[in-house]
C-alpha positions in Angstrom: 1.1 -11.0 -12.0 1.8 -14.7 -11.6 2.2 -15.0 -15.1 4.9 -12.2 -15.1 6.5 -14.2 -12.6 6.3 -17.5 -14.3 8.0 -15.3 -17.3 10.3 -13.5 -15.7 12.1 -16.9 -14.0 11.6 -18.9 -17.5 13.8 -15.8 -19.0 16.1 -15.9 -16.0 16.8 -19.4 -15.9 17.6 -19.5 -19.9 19.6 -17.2 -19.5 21.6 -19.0 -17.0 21.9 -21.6 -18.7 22.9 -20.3 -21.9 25.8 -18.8 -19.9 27.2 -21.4 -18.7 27.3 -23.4 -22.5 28.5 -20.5 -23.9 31.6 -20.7 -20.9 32.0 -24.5 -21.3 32.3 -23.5 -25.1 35.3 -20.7 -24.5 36.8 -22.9 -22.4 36.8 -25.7 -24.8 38.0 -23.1 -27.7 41.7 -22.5 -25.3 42.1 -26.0 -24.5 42.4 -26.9 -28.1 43.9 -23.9 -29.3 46.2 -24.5 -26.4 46.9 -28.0 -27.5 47.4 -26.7 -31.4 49.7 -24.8 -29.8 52.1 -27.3 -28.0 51.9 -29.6 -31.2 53.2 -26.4 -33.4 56.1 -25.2 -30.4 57.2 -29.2 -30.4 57.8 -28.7 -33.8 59.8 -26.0 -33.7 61.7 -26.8 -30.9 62.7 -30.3 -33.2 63.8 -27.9 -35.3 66.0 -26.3 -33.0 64.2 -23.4 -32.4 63.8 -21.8 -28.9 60.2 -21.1 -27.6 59.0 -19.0 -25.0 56.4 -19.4 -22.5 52.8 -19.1 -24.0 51.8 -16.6 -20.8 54.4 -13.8 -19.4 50.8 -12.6 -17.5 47.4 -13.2 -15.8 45.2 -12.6 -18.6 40.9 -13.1 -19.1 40.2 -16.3 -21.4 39.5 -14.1 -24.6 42.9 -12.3 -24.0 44.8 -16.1 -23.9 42.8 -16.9 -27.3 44.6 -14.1 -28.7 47.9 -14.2 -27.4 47.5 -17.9 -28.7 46.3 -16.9 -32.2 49.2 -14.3 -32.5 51.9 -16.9 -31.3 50.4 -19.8 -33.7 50.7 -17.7 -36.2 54.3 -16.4 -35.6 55.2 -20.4 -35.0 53.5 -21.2 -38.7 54.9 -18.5 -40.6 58.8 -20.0 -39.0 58.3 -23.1 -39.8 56.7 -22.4 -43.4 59.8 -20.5 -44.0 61.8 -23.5 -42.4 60.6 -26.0 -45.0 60.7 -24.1 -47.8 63.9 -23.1 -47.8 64.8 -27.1 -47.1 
């Protein structure tokens, strides 16, 4: 029995801890996809374009990556099209 215990709160406390890296880690993905962000929407606004805010809504961590991906790529594919046609 005391060795299921010992087991049980080695499992438990792993897992705890593997939690929390793995949130430090999502939270360290939006800051620098946030940050890639602002870099490409600098651009563009140097360019003359007009860009919106990055979130119109409360929205979980993995939804923000995604609206961020989406927007990135919208923001790359104007200013690709920008240059190349210079």
């Amino acid at each position: 029995m005391k060795k299921l215990i010992a087991l049980t709160s080695a499992v438990l406390a792993t897992s705890a801890l593997s939690t929390a890296a793995f949130a430090d880690n999502i939270t360290d993905d939006l800051r620098m996809a946030e940050s890639r962000y602002d870099a490409l929407a600098a651009e563009a606004k140097a360019e003359g374009y007009q860009v919106g805010d990055l979130y119109g809504q409360p929205m979980t961590t993995s939804q923000k990556l995604d609206v961020i991906s989406e927007k990135s790529a919208e923001l790359k594919g104007l200013l690709n099209s920008q240059y190349s046609a210079n």
